[in-house]
N, CA, C and O atoms as a GROMACS GRO file, in nm:
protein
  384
    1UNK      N    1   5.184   0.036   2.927
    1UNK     CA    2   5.080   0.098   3.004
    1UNK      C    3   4.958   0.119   2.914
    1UNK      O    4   4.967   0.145   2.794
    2UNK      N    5   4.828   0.105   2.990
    2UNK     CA    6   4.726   0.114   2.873
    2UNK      C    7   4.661   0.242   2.909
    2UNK      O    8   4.667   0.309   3.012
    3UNK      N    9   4.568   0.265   2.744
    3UNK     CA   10   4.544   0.429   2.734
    3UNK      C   11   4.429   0.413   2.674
    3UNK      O   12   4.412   0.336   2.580
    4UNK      N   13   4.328   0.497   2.733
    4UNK     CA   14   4.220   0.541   2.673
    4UNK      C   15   4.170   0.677   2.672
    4UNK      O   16   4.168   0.754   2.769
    5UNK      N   17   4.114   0.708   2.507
    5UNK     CA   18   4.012   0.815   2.498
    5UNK      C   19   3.909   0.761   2.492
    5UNK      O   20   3.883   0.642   2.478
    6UNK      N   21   3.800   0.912   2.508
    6UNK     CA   22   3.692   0.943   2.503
    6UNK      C   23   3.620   0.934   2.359
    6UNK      O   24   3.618   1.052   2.325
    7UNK      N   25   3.572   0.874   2.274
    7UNK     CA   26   3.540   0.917   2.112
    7UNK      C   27   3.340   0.874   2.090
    7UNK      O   28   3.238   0.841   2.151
    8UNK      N   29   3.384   0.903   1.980
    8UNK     CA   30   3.235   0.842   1.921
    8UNK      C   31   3.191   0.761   1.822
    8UNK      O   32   3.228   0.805   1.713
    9UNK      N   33   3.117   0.644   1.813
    9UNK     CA   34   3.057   0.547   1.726
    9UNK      C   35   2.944   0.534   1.653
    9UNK      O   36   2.839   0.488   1.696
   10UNK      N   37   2.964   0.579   1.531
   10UNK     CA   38   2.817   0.527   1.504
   10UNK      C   39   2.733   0.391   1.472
   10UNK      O   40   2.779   0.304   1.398
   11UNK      N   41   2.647   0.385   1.514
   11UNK     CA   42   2.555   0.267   1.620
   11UNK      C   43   2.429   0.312   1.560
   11UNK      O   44   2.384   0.425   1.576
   12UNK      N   45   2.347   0.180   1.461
   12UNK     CA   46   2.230   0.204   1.422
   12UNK      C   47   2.151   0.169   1.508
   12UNK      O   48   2.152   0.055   1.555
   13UNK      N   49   2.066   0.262   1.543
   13UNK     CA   50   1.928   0.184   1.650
   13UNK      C   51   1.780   0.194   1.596
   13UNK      O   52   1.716   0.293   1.560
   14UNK      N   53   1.745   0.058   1.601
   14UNK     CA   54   1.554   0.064   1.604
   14UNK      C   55   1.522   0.103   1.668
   14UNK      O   56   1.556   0.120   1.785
   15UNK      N   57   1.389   0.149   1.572
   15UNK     CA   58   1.300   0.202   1.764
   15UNK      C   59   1.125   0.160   1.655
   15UNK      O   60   1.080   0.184   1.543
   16UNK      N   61   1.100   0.114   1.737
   16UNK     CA   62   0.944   0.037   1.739
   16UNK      C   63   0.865   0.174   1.765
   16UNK      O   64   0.920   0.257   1.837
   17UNK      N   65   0.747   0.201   1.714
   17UNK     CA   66   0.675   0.286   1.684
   17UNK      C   67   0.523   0.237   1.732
   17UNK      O   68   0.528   0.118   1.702
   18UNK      N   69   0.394   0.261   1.788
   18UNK     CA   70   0.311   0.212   1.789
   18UNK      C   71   0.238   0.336   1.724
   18UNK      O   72   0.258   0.452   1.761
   19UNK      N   73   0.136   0.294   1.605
   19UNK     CA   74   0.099   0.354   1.515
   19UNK      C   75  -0.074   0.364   1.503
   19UNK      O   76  -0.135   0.257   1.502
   20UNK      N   77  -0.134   0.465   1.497
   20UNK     CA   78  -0.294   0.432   1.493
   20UNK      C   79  -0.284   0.358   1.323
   20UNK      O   80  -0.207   0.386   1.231
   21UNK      N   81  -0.409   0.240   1.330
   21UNK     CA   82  -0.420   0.136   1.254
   21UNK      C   83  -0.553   0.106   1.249
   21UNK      O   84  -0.625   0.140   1.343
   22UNK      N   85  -0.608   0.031   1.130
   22UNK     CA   86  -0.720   0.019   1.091
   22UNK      C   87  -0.732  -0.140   1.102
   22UNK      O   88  -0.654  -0.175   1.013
   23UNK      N   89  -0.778  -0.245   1.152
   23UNK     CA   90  -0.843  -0.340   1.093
   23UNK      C   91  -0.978  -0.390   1.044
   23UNK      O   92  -1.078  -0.388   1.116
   24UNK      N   93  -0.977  -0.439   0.905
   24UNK     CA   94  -1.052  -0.454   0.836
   24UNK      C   95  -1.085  -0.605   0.832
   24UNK      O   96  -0.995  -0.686   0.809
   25UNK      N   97  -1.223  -0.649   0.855
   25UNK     CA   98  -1.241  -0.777   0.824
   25UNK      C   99  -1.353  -0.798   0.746
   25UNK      O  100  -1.461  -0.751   0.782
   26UNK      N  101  -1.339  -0.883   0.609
   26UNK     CA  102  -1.395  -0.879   0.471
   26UNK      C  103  -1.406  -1.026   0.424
   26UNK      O  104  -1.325  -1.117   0.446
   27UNK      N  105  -1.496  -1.030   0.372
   27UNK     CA  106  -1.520  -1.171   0.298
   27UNK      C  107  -1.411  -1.236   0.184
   27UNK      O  108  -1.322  -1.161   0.145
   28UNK      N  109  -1.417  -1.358   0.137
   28UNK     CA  110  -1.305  -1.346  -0.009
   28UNK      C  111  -1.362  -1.249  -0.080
   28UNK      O  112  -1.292  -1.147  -0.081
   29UNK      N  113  -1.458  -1.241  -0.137
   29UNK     CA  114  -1.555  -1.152  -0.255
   29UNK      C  115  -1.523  -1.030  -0.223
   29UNK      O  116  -1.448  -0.960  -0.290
   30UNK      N  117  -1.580  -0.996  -0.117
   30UNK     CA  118  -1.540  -0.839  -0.090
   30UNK      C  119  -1.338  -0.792  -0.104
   30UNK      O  120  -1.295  -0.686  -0.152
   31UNK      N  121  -1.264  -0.892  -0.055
   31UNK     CA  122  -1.189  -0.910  -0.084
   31UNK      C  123  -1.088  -0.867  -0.274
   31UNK      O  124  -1.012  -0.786  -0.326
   32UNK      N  125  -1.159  -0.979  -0.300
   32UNK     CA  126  -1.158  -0.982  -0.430
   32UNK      C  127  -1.217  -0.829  -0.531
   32UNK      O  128  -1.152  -0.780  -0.623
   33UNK      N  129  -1.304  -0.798  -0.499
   33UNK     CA  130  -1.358  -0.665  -0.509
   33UNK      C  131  -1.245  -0.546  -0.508
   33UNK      O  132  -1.217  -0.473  -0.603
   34UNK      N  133  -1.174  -0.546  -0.348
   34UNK     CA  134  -1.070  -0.450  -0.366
   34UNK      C  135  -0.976  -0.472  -0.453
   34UNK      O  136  -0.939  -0.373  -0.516
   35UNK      N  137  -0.923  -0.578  -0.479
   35UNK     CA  138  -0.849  -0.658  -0.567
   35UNK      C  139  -0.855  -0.571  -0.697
   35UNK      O  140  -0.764  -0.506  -0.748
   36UNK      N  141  -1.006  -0.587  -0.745
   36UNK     CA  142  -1.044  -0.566  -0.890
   36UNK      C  143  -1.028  -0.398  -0.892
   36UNK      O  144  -0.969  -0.337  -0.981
   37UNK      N  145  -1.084  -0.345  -0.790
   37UNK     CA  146  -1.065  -0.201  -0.811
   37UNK      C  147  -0.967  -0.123  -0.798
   37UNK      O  148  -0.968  -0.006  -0.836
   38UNK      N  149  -0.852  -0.192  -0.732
   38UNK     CA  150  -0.697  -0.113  -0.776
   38UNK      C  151  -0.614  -0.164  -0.823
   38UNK      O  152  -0.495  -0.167  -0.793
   39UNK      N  153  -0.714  -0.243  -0.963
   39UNK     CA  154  -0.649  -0.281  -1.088
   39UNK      C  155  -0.664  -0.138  -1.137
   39UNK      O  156  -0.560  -0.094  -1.186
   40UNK      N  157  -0.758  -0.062  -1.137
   40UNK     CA  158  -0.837   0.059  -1.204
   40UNK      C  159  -0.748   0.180  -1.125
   40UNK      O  160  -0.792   0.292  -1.150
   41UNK      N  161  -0.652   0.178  -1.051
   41UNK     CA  162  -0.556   0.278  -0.980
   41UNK      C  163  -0.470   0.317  -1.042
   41UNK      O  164  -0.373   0.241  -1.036
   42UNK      N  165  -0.457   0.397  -1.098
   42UNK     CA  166  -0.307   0.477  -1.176
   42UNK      C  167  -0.237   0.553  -1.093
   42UNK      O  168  -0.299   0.574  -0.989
   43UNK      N  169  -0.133   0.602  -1.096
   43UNK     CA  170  -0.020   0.717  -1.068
   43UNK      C  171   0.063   0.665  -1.019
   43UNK      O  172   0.072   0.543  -1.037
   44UNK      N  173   0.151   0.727  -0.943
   44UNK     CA  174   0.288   0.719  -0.960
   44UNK      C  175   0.300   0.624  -0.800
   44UNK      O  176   0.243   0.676  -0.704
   45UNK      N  177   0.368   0.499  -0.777
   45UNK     CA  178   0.345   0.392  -0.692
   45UNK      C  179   0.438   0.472  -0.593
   45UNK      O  180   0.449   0.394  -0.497
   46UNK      N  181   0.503   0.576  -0.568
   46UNK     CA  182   0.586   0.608  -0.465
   46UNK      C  183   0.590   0.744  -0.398
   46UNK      O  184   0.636   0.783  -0.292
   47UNK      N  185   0.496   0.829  -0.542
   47UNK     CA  186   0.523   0.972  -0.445
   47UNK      C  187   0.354   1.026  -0.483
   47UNK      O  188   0.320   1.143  -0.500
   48UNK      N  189   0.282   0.926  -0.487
   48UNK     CA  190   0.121   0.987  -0.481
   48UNK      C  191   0.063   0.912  -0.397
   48UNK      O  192   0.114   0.819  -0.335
   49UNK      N  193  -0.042   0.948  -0.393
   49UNK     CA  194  -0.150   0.836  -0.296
   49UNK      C  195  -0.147   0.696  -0.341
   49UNK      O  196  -0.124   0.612  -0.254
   50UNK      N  197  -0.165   0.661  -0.446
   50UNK     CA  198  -0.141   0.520  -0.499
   50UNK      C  199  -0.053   0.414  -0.398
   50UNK      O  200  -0.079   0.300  -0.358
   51UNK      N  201   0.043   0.487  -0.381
   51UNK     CA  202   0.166   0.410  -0.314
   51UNK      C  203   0.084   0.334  -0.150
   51UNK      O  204   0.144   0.245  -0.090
   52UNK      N  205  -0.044   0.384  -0.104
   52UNK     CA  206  -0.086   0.371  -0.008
   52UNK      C  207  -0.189   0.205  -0.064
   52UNK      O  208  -0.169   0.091  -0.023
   53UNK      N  209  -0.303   0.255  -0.173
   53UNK     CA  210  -0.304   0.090  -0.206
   53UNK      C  211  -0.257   0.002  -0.250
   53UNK      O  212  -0.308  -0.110  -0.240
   54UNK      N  213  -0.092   0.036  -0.340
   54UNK     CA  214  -0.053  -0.060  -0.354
   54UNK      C  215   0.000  -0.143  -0.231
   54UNK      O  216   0.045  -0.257  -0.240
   55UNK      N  217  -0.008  -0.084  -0.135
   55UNK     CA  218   0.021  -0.132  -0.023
   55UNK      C  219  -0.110  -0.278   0.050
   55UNK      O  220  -0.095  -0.394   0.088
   56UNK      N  221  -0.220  -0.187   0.039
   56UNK     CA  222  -0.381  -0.258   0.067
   56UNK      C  223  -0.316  -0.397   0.000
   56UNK      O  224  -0.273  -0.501   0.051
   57UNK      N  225  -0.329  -0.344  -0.152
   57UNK     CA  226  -0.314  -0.441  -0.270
   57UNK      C  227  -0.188  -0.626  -0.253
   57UNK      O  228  -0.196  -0.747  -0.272
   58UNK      N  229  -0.080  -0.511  -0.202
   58UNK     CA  230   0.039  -0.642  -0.137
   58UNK      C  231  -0.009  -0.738  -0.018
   58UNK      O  232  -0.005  -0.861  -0.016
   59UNK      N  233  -0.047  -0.666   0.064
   59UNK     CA  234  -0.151  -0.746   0.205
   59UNK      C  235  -0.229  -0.795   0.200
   59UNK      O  236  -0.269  -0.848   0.304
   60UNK      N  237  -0.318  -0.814   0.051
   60UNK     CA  238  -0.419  -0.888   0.022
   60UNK      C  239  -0.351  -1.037  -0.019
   60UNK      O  240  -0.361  -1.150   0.027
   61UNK      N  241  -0.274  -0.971  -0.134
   61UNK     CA  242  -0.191  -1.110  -0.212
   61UNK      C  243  -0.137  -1.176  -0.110
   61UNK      O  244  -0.158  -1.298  -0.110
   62UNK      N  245  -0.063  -1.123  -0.005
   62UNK     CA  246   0.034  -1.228   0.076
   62UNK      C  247  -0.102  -1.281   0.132
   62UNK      O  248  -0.089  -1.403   0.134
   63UNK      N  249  -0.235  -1.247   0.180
   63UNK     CA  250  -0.317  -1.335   0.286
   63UNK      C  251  -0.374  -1.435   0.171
   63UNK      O  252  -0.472  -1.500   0.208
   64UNK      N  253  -0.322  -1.464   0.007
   64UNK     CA  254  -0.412  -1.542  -0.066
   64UNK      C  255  -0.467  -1.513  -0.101
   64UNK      O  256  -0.518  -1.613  -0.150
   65UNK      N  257  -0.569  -1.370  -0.156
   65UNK     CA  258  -0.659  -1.329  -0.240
   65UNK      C  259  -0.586  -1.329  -0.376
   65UNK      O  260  -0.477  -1.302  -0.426
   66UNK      N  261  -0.718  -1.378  -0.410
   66UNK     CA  262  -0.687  -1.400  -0.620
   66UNK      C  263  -0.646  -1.285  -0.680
   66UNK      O  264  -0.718  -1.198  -0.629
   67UNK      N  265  -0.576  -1.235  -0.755
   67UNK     CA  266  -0.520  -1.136  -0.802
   67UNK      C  267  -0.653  -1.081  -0.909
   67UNK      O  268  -0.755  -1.150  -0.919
   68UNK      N  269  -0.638  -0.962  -0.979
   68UNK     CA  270  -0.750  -0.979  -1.063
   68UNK      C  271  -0.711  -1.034  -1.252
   68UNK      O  272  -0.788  -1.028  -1.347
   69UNK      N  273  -0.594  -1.076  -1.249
   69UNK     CA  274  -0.555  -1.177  -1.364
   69UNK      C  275  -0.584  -1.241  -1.387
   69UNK      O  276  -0.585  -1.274  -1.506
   70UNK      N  277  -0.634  -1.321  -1.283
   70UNK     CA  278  -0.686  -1.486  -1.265
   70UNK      C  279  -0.802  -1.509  -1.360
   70UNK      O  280  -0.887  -1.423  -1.384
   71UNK      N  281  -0.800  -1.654  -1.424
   71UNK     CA  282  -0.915  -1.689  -1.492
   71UNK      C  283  -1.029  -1.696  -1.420
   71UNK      O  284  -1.037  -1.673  -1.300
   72UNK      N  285  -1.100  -1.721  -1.477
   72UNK     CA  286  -1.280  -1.748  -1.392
   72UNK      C  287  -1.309  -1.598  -1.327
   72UNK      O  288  -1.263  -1.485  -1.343
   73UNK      N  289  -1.436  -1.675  -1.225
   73UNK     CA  290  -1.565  -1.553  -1.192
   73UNK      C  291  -1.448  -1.506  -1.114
   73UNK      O  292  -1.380  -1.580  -1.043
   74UNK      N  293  -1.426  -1.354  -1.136
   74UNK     CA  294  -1.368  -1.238  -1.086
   74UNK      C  295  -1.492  -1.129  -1.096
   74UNK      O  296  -1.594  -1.124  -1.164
   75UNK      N  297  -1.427  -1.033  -0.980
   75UNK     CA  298  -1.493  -0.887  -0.998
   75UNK      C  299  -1.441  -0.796  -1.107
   75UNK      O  300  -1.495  -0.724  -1.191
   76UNK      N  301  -1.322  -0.825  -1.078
   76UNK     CA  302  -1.277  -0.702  -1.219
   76UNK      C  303  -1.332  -0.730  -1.312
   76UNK      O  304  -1.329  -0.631  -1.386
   77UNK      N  305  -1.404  -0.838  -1.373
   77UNK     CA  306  -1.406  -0.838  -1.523
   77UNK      C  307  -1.591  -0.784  -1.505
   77UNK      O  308  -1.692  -0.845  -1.541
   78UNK      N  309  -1.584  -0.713  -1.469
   78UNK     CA  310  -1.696  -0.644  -1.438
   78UNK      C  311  -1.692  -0.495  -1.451
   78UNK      O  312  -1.778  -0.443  -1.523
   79UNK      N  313  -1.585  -0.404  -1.379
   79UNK     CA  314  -1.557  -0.321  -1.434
   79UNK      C  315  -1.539  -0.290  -1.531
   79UNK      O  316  -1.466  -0.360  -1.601
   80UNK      N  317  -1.596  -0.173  -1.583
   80UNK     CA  318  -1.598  -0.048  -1.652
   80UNK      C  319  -1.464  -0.056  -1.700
   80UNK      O  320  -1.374  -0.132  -1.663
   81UNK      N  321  -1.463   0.069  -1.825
   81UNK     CA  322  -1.291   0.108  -1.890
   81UNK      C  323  -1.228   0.189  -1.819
   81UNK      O  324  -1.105   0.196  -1.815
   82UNK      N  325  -1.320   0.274  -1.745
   82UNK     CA  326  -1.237   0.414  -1.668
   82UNK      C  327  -1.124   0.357  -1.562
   82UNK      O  328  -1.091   0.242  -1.536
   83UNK      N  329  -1.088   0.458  -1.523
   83UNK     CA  330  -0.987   0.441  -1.414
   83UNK      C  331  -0.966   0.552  -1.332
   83UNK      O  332  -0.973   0.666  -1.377
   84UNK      N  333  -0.932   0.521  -1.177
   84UNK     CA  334  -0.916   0.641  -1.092
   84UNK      C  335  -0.721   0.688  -1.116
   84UNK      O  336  -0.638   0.597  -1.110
   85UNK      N  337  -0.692   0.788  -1.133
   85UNK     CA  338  -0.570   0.851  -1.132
   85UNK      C  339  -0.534   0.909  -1.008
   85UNK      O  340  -0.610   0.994  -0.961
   86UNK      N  341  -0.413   0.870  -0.935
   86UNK     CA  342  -0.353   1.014  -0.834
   86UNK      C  343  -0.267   1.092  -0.915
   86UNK      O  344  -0.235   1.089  -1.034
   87UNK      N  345  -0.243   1.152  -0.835
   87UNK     CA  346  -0.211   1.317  -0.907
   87UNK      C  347  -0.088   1.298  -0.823
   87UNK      O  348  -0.117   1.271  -0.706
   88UNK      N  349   0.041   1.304  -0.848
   88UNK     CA  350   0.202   1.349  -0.721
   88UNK      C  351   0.169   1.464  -0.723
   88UNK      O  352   0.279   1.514  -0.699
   89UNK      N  353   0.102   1.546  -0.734
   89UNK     CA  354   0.060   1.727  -0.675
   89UNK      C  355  -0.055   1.741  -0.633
   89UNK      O  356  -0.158   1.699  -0.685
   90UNK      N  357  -0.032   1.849  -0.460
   90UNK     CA  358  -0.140   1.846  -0.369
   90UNK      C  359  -0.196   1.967  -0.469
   90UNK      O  360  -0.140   2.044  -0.547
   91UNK      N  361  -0.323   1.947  -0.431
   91UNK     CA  362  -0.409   2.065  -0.498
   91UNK      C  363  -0.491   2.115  -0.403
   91UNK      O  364  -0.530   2.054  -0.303
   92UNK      N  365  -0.532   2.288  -0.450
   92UNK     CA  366  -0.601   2.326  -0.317
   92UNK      C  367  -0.700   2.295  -0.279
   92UNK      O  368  -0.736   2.333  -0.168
   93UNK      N  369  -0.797   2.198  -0.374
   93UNK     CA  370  -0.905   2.192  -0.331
   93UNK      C  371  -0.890   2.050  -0.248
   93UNK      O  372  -0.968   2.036  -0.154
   94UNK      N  373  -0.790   1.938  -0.275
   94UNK     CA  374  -0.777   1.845  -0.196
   94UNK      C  375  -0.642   1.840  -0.122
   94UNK      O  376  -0.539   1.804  -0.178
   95UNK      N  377  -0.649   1.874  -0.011
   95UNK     CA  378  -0.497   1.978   0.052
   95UNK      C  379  -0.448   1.866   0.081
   95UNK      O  380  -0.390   1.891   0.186
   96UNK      N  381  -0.419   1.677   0.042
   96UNK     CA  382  -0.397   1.622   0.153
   96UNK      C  383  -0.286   1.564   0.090
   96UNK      O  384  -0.212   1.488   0.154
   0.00000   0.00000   0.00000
């Protein structure tokens, strides 16, 4: 004779998200430009703001923009020595 309970499974589910989003449309140069300037990005790639252009930074490379390593006319080699830093701690004057 057959028998059944009642139980429970766990069952991974997606769920699709629709997200406010920015598109940006830019020349190679201008391109290249962002390229060069978050060569000049420091902090920590996962728990500061950084982690947000290295993101910019990956979406550039996969569409084919020149990295700023590359030989020849680049923007980076234009920049300055300084560099912008994130901070992994919110501060009060920039609460974000």
């Amino acid at each position: 004779m057959a028998e059944a309970a009642k139980t429970t499974v766990s069952k991974t589910i997606e769920r699709v998200e629709k997200v406010p989003a920015i598109t940006l449309t830019v020349s190679i140069e201008e391109a290249e430009t962002l390229m060069a300037v978050g060569a000049k990005i420091g902090g920590d790639p996962e728990h500061s703001p950084r982690k947000h252009y290295a993101a910019v930074t990956e979406a550039l490379r996969d569409a084919g923009v020149r990295d700023y390593m590359v030989g020849g006319e680049h923007p980076f080699k234009y920049l300055g020595s300084g560099a912008l830093f994130f901070s992994n701690k919110k501060s009060s004057v920039f609460p974000f």
